[in-house]
C-alpha positions as CSV (number, residue, x, y, z in Angstrom):
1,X,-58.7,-17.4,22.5
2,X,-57.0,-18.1,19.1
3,X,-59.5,-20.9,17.6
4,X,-56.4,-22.8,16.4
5,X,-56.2,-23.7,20.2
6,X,-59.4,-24.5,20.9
7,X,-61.1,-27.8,20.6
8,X,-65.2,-27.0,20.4
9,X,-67.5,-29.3,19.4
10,X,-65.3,-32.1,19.2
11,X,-65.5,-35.7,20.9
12,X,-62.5,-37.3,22.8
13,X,-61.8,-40.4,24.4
14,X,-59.2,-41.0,27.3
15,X,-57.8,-44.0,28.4
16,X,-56.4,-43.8,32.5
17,X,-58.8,-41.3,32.8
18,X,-59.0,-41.2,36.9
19,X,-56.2,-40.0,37.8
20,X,-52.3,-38.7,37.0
21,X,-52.0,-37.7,33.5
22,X,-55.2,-38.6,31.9
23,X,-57.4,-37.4,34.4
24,X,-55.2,-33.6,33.9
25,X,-55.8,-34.4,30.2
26,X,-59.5,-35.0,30.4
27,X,-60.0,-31.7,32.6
28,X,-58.1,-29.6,29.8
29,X,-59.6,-31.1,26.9
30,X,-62.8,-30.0,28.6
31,X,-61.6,-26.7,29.3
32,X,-60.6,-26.2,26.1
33,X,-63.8,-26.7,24.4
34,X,-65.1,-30.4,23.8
35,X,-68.1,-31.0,23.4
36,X,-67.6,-34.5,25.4
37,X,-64.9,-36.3,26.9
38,X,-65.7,-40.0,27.6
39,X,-63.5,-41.2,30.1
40,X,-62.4,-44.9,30.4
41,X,-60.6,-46.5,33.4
42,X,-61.1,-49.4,35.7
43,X,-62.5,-47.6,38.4
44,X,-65.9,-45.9,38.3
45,X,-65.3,-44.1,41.7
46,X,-62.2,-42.4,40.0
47,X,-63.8,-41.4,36.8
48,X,-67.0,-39.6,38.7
49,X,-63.6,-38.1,40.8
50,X,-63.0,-36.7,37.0
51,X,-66.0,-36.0,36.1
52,X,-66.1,-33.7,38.9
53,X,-62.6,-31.9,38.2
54,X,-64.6,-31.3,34.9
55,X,-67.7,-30.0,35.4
56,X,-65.6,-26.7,37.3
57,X,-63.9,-26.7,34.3
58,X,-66.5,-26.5,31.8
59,X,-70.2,-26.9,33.0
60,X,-71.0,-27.1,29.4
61,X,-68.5,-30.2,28.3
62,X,-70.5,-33.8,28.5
63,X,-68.8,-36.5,30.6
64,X,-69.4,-40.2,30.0
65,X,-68.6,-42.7,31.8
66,X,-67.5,-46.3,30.0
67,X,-65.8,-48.2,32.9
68,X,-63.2,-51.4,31.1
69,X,-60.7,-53.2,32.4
70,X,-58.3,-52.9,29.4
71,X,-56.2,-55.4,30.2
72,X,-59.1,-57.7,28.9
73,X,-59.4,-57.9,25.2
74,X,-63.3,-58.7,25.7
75,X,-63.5,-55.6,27.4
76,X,-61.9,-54.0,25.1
77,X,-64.3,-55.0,22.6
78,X,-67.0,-53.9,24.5
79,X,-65.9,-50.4,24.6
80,X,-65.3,-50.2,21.0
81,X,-68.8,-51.2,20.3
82,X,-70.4,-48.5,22.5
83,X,-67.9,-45.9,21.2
84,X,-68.8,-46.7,17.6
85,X,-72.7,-46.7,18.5
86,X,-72.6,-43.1,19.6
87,X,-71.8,-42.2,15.6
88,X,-68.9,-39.7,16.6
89,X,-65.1,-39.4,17.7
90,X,-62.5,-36.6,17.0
91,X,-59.7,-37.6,19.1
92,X,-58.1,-40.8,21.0
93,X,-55.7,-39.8,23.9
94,X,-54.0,-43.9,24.6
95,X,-52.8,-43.1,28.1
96,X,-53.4,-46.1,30.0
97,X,-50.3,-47.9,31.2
98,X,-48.2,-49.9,33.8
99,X,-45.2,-51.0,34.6
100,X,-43.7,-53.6,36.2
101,X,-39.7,-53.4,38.0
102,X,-37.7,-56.1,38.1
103,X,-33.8,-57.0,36.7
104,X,-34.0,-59.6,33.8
105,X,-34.1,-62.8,36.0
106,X,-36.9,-61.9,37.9
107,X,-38.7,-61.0,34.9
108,X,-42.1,-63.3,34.8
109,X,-43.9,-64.0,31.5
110,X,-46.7,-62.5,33.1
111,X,-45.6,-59.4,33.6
112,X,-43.9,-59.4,30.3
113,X,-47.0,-60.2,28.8
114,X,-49.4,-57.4,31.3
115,X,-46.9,-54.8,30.1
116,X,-47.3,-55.5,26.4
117,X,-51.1,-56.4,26.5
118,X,-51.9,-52.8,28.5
119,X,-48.8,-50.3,27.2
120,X,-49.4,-51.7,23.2
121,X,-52.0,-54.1,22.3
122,X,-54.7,-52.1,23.7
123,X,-53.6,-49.0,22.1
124,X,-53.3,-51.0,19.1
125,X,-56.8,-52.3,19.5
126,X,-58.4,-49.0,20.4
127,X,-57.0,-47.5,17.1
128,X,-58.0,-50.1,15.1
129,X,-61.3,-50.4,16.0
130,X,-62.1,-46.7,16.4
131,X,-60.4,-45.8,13.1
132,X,-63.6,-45.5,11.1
133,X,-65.2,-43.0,13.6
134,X,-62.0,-41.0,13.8
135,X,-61.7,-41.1,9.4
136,X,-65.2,-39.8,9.6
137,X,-64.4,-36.3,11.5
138,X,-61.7,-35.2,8.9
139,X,-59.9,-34.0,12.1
140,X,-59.1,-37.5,13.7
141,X,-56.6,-37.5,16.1
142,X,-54.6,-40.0,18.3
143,X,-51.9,-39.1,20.9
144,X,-50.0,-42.2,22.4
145,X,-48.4,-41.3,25.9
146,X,-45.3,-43.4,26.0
147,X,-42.1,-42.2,27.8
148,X,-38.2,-41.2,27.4
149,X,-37.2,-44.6,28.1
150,X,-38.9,-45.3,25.0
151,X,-35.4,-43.6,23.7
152,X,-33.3,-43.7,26.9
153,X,-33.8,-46.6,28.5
154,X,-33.1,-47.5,32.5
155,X,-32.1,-50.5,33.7
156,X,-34.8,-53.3,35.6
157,X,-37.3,-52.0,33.2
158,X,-37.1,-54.3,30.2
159,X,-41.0,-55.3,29.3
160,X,-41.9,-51.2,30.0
161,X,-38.4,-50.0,27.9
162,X,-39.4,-52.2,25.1
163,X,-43.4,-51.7,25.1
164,X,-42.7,-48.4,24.8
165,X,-40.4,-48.3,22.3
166,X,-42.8,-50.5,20.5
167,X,-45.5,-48.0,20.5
168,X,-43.6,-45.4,18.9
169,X,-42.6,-47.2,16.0
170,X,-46.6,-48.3,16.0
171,X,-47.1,-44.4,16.0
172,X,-45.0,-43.2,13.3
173,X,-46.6,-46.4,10.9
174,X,-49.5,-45.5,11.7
175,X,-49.1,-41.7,10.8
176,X,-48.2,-42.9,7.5
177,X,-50.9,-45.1,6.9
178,X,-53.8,-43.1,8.3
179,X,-52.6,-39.2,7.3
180,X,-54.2,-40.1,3.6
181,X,-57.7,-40.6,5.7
182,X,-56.7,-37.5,7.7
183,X,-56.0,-39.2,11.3
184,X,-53.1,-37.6,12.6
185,X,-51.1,-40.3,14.9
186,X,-48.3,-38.5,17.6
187,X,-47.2,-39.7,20.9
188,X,-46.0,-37.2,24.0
189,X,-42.5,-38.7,25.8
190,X,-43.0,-37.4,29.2
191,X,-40.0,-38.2,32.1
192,X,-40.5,-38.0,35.8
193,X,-44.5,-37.1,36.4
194,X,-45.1,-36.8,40.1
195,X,-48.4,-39.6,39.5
196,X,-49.8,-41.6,41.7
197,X,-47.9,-44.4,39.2
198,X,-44.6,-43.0,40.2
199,X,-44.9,-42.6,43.1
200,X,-46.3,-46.2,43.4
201,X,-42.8,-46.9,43.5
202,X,-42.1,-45.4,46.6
203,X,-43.6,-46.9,49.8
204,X,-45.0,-44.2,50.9
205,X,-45.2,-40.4,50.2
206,X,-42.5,-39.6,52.8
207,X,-40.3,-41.9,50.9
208,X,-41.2,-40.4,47.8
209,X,-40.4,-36.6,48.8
210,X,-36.9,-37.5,50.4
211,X,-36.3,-38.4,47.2
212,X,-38.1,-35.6,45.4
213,X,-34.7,-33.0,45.2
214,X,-32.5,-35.9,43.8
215,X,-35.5,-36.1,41.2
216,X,-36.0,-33.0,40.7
217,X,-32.0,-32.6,39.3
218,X,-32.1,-34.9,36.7
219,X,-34.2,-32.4,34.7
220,X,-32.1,-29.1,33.3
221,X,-35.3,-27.0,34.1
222,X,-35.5,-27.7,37.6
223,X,-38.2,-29.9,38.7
224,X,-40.1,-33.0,37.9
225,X,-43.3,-32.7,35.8
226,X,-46.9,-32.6,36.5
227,X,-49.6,-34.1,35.1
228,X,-50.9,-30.9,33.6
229,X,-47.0,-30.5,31.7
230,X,-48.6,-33.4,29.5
231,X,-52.1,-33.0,29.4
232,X,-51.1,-29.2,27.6
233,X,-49.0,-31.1,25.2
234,X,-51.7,-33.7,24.7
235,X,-54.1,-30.8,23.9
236,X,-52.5,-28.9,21.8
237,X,-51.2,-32.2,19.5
238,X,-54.9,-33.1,19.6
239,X,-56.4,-29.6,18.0
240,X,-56.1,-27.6,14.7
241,X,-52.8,-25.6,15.9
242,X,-51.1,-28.9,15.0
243,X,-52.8,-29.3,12.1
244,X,-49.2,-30.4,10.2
245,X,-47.6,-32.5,12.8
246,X,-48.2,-36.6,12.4
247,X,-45.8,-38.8,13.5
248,X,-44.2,-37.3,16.3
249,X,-43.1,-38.5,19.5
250,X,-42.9,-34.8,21.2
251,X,-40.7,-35.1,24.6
252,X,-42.4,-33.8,27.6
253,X,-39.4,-34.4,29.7
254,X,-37.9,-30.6,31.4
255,X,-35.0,-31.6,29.3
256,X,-34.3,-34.8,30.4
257,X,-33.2,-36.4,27.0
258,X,-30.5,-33.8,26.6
259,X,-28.4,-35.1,29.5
């Protein structure tokens, strides 16, 4: 394997890390070389359910374990700490997310404020308090997952649309500010990924795949994505072979945002 491409030694950190795309982009990381992946979520049952996925992967990778509810800033705080005790991080993947549907009128506050707390402030507040550790590796590294609606927004979406949007701009700041210290900031834009967020949506997975071919069309290549479609895209913004891209929101998307 070209060593541009691969990621050994190094020590990442994924938010959403039991399931969908950030359990895909744990697994790869892995895969691809890390030395250790710690793996954050809210549920410790999900993360051992990654853990797992990676130790067929690569037996040789170290998997932690920091369960945090990031929705709580205290918690948030918490994770920092035991992050910056272990002395080492090369690479922050800010996947965590949520999103709340509703038309403008029966928008709450509280979901407003759950969509901006989990989708932007904690990304904010896991790069700020991890920047240190990732100045220190001369290779640090953050990827933001947003989304297209970030850039092509749907209606009954409003608090996610903007969030979104939000973190982008936080991303391409950032890259400015921290490419000096040699932190690379990018973000990935994926569209439709068949997670178990989207299909949350549905109310059940029958209901999902009736409406699977409809999905499917809206992308020019031909299908929805998979989690793994991001988590490659994650990987190879977090390594060497993208040594000279900061500031970046790449589209993972089959082509959506040329429709």
């Amino acid at each position: 394997m070209n060593p541009l491409f691969g990621l050994d030694g190094r020590v990442a950190l994924v938010t959403g890390a039991g399931s969908g795309i950030g359990q895909a982009t744990a697994v790869q990381l892995a895969a691809m070389g890390a030395a250790k992946v710690i793996l954050v979520g809210r549920s410790a049952e999900k993360l051992q359910t990654t853990v797992s996925m990676m130790q067929i992967a690569a037996p040789k990778c170290q998997a932690e374990i920091i369960p945090c509810d990031l929705y709580d800033a205290a918690e948030r705080l918490q994770l920092i700490s035991k992050v910056v005790a272990t002395g080492k991080l090369d690479i922050l993947v800010n996947n965590a997310g949520t999103v709340f549907e509703s038309p403008l009128r029966q928008t709450t506050a509280d979901s407003w404020a759950k969509t901006m707390e989990l989708n932007l402030t904690a990304p904010f507040d896991l790069i700020r308090g991890l920047v240190d550790l990732l100045a220190k590796s001369k290779k640090g590294s953050v990827i933001n997952v947003s989304s297209t609606l970030a850039v092509k927004p749907i209606p009954h979406t409003s608090a996610y649309n903007a969030s979104k949007a939000a973190l982008g701009q936080m991303t391409r700041t950032l890259a400015l500010e921290l490419g000096p210290e040699g932190i690379r900031v990018n973000a990935v834009l994926p569209s439709i990924v068949d997670t178990p967020l989207y299909r949350g949506r549905y109310a059940d997975d029958a209901a999902f795949l009736r409406r699977s071919e409809a999905i499917h069309k809206l992308h020019p290549i031909g299908r929805m994505g998979q989690s793994i479609d991001v988590a490659n895209a994650i990987v190879f913004l977090a390594g060497d072979a993208a040594a000279w891209i900061t500031g970046v929101e790449l589209p993972v998307d089959g082509g959506m945002l040329v429709t």
